[in-house]
Backbone bond lengths (Angstrom), bond angles and torsions (degrees), N, CA, C in turn:
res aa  C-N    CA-C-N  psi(-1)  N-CA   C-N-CA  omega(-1)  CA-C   N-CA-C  phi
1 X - - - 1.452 - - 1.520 111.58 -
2 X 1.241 115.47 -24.96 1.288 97.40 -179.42 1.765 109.31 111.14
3 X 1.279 126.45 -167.84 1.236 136.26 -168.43 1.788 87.74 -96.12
4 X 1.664 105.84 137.12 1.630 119.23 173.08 1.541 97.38 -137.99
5 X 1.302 90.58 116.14 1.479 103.63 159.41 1.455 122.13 -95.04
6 X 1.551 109.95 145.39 1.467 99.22 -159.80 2.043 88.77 -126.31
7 X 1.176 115.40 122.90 1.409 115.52 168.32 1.382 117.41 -125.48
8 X 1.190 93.97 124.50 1.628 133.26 178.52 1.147 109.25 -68.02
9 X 1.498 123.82 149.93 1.451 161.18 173.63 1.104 153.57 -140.28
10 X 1.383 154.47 152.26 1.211 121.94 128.91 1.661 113.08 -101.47
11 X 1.318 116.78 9.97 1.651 134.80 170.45 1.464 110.73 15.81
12 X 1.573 104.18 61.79 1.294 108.04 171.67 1.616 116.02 -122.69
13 X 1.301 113.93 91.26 1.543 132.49 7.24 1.423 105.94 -90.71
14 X 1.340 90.56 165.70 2.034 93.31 165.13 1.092 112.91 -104.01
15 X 1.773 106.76 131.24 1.459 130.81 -164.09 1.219 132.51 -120.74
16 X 1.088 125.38 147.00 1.805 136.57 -160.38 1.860 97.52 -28.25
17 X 1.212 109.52 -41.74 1.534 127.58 178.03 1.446 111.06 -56.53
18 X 1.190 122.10 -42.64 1.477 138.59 -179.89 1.338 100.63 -70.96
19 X 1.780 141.35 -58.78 1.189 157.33 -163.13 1.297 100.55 -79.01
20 X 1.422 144.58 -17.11 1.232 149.93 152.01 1.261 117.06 -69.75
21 X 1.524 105.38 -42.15 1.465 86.79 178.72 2.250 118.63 -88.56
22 X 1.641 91.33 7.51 1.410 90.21 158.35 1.096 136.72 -102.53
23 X 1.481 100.69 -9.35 1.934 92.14 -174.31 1.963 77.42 -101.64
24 X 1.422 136.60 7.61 1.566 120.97 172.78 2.436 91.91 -71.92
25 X 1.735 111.81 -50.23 0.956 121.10 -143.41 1.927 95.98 -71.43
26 X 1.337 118.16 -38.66 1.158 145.56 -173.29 1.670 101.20 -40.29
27 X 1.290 115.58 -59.29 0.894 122.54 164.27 1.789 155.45 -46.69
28 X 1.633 85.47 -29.16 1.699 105.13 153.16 1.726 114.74 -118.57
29 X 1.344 97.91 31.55 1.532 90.78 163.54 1.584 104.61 -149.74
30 X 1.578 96.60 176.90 1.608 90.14 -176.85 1.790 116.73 -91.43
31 X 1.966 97.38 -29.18 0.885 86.64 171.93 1.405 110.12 -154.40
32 X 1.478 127.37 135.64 1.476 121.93 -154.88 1.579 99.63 -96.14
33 X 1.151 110.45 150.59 1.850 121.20 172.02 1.302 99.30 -122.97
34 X 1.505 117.86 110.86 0.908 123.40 161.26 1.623 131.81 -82.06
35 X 1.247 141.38 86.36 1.485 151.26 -120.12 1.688 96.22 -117.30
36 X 1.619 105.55 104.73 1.739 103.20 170.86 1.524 116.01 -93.39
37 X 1.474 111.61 82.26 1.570 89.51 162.50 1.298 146.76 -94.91
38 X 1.536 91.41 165.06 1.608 109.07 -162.84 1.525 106.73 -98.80
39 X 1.520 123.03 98.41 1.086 131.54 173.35 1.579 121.35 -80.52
40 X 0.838 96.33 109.86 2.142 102.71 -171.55 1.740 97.00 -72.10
41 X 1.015 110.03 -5.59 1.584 109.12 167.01 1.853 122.79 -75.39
42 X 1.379 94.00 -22.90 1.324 92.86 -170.13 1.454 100.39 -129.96
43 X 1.005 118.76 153.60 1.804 143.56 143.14 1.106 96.83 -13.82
44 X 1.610 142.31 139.23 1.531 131.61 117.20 1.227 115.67 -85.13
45 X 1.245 108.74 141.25 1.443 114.12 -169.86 1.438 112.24 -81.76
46 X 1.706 101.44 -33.03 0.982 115.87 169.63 1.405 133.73 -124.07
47 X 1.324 146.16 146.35 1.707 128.34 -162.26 0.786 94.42 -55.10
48 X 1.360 125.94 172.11 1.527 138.31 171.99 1.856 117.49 -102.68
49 X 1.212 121.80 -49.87 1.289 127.03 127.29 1.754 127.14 -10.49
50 X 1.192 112.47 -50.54 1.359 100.37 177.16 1.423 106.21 -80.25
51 X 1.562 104.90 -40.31 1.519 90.64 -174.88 1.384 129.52 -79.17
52 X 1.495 112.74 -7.17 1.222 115.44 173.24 1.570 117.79 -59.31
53 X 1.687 108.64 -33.67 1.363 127.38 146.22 1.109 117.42 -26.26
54 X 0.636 101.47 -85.27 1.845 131.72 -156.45 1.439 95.00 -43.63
55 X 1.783 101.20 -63.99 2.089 100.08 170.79 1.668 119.80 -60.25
56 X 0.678 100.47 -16.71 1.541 96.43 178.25 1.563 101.46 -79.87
57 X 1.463 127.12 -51.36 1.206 130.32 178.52 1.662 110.89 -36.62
58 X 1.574 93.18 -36.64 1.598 106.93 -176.42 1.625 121.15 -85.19
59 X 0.906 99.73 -37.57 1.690 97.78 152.56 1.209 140.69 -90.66
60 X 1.462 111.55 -6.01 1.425 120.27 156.63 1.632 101.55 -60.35
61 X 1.361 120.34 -58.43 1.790 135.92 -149.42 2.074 82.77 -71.53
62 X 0.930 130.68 -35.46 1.278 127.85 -168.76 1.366 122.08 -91.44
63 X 1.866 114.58 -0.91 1.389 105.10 -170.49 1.147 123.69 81.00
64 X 1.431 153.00 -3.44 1.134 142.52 -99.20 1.722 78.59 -144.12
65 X 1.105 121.23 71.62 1.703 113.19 -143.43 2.124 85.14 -108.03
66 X 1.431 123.60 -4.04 1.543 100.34 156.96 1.243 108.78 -113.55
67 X 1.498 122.89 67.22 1.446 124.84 165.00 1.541 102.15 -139.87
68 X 1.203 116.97 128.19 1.798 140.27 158.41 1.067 91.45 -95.63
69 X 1.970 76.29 144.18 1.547 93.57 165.59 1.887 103.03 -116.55
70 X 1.382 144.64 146.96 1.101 152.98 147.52 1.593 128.76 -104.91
71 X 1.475 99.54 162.16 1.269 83.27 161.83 1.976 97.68 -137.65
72 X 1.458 87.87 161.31 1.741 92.81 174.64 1.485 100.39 -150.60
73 X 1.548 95.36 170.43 1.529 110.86 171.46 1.433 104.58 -128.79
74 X 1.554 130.03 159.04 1.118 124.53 -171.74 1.818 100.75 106.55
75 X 1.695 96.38 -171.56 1.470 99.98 -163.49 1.947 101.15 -88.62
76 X 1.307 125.01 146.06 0.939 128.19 -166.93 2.117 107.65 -62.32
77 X 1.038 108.10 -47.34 1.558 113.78 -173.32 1.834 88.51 -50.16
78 X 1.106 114.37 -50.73 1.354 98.53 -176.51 0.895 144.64 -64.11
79 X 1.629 131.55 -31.49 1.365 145.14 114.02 1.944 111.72 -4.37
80 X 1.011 105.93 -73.81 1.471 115.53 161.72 1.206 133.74 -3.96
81 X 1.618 90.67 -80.18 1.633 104.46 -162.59 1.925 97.45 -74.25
82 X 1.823 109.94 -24.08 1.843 121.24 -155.63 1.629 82.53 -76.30
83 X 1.566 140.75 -29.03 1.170 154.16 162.87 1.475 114.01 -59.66
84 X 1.617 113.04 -9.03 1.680 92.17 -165.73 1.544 129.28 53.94
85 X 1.320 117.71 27.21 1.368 113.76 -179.56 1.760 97.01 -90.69
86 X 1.601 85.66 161.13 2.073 90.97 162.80 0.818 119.38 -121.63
87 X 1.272 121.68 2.53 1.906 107.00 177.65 1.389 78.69 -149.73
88 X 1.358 120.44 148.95 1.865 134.00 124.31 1.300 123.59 -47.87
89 X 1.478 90.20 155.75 1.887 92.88 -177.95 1.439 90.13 -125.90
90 X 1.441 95.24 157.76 1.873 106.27 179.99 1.478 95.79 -139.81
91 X 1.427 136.46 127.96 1.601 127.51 151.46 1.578 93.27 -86.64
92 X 1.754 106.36 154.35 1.460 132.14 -164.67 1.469 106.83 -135.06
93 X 1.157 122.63 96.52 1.437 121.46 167.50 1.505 132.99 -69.06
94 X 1.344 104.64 -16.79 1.851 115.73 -174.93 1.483 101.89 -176.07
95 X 1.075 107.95 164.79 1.756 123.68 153.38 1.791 112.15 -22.60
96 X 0.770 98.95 -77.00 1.477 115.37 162.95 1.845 126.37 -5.74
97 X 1.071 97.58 -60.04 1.663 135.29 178.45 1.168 102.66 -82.59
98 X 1.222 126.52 -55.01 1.589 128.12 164.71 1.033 138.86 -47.48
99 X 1.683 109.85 -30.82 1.969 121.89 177.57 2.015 77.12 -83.19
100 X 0.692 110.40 -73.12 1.621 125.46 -160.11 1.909 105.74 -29.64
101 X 1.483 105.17 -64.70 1.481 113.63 146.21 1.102 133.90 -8.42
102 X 1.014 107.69 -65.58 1.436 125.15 -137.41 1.359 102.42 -102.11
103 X 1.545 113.40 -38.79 1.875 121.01 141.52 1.610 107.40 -4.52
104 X 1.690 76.90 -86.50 2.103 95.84 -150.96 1.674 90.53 -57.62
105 X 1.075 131.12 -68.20 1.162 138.76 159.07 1.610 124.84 11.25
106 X 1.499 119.56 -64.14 1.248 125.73 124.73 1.347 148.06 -5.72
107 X 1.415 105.21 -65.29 1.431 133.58 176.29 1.610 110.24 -71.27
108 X 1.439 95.69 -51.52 1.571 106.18 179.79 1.388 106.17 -39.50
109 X 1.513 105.16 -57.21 1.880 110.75 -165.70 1.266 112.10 -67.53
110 X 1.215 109.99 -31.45 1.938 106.62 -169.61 1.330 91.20 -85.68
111 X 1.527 134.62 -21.57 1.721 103.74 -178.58 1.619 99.50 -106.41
112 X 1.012 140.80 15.28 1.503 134.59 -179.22 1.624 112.71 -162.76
113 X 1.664 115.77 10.49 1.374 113.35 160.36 1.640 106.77 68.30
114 X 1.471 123.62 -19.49 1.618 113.50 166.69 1.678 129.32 -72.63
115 X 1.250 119.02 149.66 1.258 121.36 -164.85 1.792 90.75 -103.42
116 X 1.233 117.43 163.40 1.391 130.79 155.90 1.351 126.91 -104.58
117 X 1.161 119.31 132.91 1.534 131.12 172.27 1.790 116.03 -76.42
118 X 1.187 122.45 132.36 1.745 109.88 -165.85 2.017 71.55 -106.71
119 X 1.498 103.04 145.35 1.810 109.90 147.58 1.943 96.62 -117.97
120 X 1.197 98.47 147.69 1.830 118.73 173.92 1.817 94.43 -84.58
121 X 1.659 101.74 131.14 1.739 108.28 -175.58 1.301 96.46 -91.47
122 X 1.477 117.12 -2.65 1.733 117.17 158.24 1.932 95.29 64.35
123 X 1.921 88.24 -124.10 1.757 84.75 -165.59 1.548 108.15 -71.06
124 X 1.662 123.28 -12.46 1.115 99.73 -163.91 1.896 104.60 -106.29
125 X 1.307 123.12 22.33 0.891 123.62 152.61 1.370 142.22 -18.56
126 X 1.694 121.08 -27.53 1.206 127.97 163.22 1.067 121.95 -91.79
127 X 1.627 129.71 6.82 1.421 151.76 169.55 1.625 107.79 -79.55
128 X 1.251 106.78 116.91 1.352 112.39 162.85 1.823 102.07 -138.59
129 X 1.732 104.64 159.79 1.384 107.67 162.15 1.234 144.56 -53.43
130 X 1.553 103.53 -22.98 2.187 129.44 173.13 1.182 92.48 -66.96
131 X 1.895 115.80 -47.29 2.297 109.82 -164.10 1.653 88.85 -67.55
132 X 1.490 130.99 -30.69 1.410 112.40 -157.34 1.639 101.00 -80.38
133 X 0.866 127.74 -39.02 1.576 126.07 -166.02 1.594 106.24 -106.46
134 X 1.287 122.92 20.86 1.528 131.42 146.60 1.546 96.29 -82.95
135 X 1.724 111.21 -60.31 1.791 97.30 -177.30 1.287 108.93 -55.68
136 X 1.446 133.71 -44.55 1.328 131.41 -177.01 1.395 114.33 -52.04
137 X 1.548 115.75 -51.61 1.643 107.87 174.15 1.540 124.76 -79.13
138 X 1.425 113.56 16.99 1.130 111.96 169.51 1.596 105.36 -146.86
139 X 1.368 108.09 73.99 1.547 139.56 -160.25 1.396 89.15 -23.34
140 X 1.549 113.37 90.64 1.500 133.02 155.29 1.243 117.47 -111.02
141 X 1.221 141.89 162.62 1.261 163.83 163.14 1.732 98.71 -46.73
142 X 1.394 137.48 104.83 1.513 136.84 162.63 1.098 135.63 -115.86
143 X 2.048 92.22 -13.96 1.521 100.81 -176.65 1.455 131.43 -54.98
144 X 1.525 114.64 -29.21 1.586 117.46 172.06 1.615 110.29 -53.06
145 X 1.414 119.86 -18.07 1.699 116.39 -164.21 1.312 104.57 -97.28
146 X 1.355 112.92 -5.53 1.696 111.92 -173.58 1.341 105.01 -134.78
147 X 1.452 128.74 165.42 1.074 148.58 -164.36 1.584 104.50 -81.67
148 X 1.215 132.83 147.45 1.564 136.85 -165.64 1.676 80.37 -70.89
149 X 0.460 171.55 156.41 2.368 161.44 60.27 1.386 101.04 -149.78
150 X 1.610 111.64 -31.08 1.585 119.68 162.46 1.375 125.91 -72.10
151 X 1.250 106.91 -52.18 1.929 111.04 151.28 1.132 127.01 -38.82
152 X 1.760 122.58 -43.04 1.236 129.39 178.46 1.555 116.84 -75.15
153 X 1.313 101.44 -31.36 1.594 109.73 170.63 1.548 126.87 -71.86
154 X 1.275 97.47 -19.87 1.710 103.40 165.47 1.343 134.72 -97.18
155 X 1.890 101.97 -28.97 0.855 106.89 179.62 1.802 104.59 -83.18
156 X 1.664 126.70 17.76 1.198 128.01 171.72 1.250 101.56 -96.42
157 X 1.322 136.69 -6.29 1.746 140.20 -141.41 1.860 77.07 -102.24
158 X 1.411 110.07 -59.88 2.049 101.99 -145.63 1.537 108.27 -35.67
């Protein structure tokens, strides 16, 4: 198959920022895994199930025909390797994201030998999933920050 990149989440929601950094990754790989996890540590804000939907809706509508979407629970390298991927993908919005990164990143390699790929979120760098569902919980305008099937999926939630 070739080189599979596998990028991790908890993409709640997944945003124009997220979809940039797949059709950026798409391009140096053959085939992207897009990986939703489900952390039993935290809240989902949103099901995970729907949105796994919802992205697929979005890469169906985009062509984007060597990218899966999954979901798992557990540690991400493991997901990974059960995927056949070889490297991780990370999008990086600032410095910030980069010390933070570059952590797990670390960790990743010494317990499962995979390297990570960084993509730059460029213009949409000030986009995160917390700015989208602050406008969402305070019935603002968000749809420009998310993908039309992700809009539709929230705007089914109120």
């Amino acid at each position: 198959m070739g080189m599979i990149g596998f990028y991790a989440g908890s993409f709640d929601p997944f945003t124009n920022g997220h979809l940039q950094i797949v059709k950026k990754s798409i391009k140096c790989f053959d085939k992207v895994i897009i990986g939703i996890a489900h952390n039993t540590e935290k809240k989902d804000r949103i099901d995970k199930n729907k949105m796994r939907d919802a992205i697929q809706k979005v890469i169906d509508a985009e062509n984007l025909d060597n990218v899966e979407v999954v979901l798992y629970e557990g540690l991400t390298v493991d997901k990974a390797k059960e995927c056949n991927a070889n490297i991780l993908i990370r999008g990086l919005r600032n410095g910030t994201d980069y010390e933070y990164e570059e952590n797990i990143s670390e960790i990743n390699e010494k317990l499962a030998g995979m390297d990570t790929c960084y993509f730059r979120a460029g213009d949409l760098g000030y986009l995160s999933s917390s700015v989208v569902m602050e406008l969402y919980n305070n019935n603002k305008s968000f749809d420009k920050y998310v993908p039309k099937a992700v809009a539709e999926l929230l705007e089914s939630l109120r």
